[in-house]
C-alpha positions as CSV (number, residue, x, y, z in Angstrom):
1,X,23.6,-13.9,-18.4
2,X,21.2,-12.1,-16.5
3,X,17.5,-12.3,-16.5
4,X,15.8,-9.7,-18.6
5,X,13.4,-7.5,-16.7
6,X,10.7,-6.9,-17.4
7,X,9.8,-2.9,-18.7
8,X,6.6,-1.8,-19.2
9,X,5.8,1.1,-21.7
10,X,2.9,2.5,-20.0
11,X,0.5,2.2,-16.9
12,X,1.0,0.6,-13.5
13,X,4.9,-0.2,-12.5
14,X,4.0,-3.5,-12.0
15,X,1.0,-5.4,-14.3
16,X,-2.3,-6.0,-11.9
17,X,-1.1,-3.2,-9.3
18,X,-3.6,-0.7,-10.0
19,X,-3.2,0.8,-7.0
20,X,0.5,1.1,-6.0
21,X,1.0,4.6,-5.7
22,X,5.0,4.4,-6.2
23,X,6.6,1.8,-8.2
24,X,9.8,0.0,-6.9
25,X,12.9,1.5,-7.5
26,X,13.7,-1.7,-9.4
27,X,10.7,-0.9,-11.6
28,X,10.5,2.8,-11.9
29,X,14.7,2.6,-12.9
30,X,14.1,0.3,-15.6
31,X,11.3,2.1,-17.0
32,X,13.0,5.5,-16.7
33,X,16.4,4.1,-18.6
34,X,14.2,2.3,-21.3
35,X,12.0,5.8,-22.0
36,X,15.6,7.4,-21.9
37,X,17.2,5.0,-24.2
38,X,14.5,3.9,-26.7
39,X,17.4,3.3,-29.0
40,X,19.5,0.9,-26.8
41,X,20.5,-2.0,-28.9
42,X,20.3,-4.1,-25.3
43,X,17.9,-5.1,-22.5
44,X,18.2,-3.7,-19.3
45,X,19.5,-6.0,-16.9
46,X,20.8,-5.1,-13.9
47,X,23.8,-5.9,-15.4
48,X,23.7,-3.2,-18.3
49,X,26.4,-0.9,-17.8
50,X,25.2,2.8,-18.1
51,X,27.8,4.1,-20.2
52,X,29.4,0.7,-22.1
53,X,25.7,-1.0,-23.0
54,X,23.7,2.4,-23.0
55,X,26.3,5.2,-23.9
56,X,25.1,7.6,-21.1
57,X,26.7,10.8,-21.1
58,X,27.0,12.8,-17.4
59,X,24.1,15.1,-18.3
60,X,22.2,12.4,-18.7
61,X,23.4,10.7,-15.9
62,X,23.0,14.0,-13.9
63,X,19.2,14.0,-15.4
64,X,18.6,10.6,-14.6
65,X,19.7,10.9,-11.2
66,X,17.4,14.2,-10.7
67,X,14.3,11.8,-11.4
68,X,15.0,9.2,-9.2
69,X,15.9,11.5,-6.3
70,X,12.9,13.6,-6.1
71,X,10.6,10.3,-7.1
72,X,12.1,8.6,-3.7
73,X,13.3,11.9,-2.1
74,X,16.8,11.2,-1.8
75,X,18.8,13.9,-0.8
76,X,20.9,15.9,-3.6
77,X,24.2,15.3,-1.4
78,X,24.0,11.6,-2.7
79,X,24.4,13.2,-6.5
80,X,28.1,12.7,-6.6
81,X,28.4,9.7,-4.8
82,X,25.8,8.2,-7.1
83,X,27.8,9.1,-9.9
84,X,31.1,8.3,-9.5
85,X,30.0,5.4,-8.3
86,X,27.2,3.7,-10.4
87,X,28.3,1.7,-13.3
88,X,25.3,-0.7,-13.8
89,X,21.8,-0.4,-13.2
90,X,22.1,-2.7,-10.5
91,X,24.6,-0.4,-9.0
92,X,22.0,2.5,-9.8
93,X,18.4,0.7,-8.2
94,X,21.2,-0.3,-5.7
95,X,22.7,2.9,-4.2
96,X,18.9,4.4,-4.9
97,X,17.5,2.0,-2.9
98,X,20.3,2.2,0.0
99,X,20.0,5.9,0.3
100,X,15.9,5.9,0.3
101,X,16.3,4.1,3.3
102,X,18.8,7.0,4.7
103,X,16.2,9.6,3.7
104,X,13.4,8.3,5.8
């Protein structure tokens, strides 16, 4: 089983980090899937698979998708790759993380 991680309701991404601007993709995902899912009847893992574990729907996928690219100013051409090809939430911080690093 995977580790749980840890989600914080409110304040800094990360607990003591006052001043980090932008929360790690790790971070910001699992907060941004447990504010969008306050009902889940899991804990996000990186494991959790979006649709299975969380019942995402594509316009919430789409939605989701939107936050995270303009928060780490991915490019919309990655939408459709990111969808068709992100089943977990590791795949999600995953592919977010990869093209982040294309974007800069």
């Amino acid at each position: 089983m995977a580790p749980v991680l840890h989600v914080e309701q409110r304040g800094p991404a990360l607990a003591g980090d006052m001043h980090m601007k932008i929360p790690s993709v790790e971070n910001y995902v699992v907060n941004l899937l447990a504010a969008s899912f306050p009902e889940r009847p899991v804990a996000i893992t990186r494991d959790t698979d979006l649709v299975t574990d969380l019942d995402a729907d594509s316009m919430t996928m789409v939605s989701l998708i939107f936050s995270i690219s303009e928060k780490f100013g991915i490019s919309m051409d990655h939408l459709g790759d990111i969808l068709l090809n992100c089943r977990t939430v590791g795949d999600l911080i995953s592919a977010t993380e990869r093209f982040q690093q294309e974007c800069v």
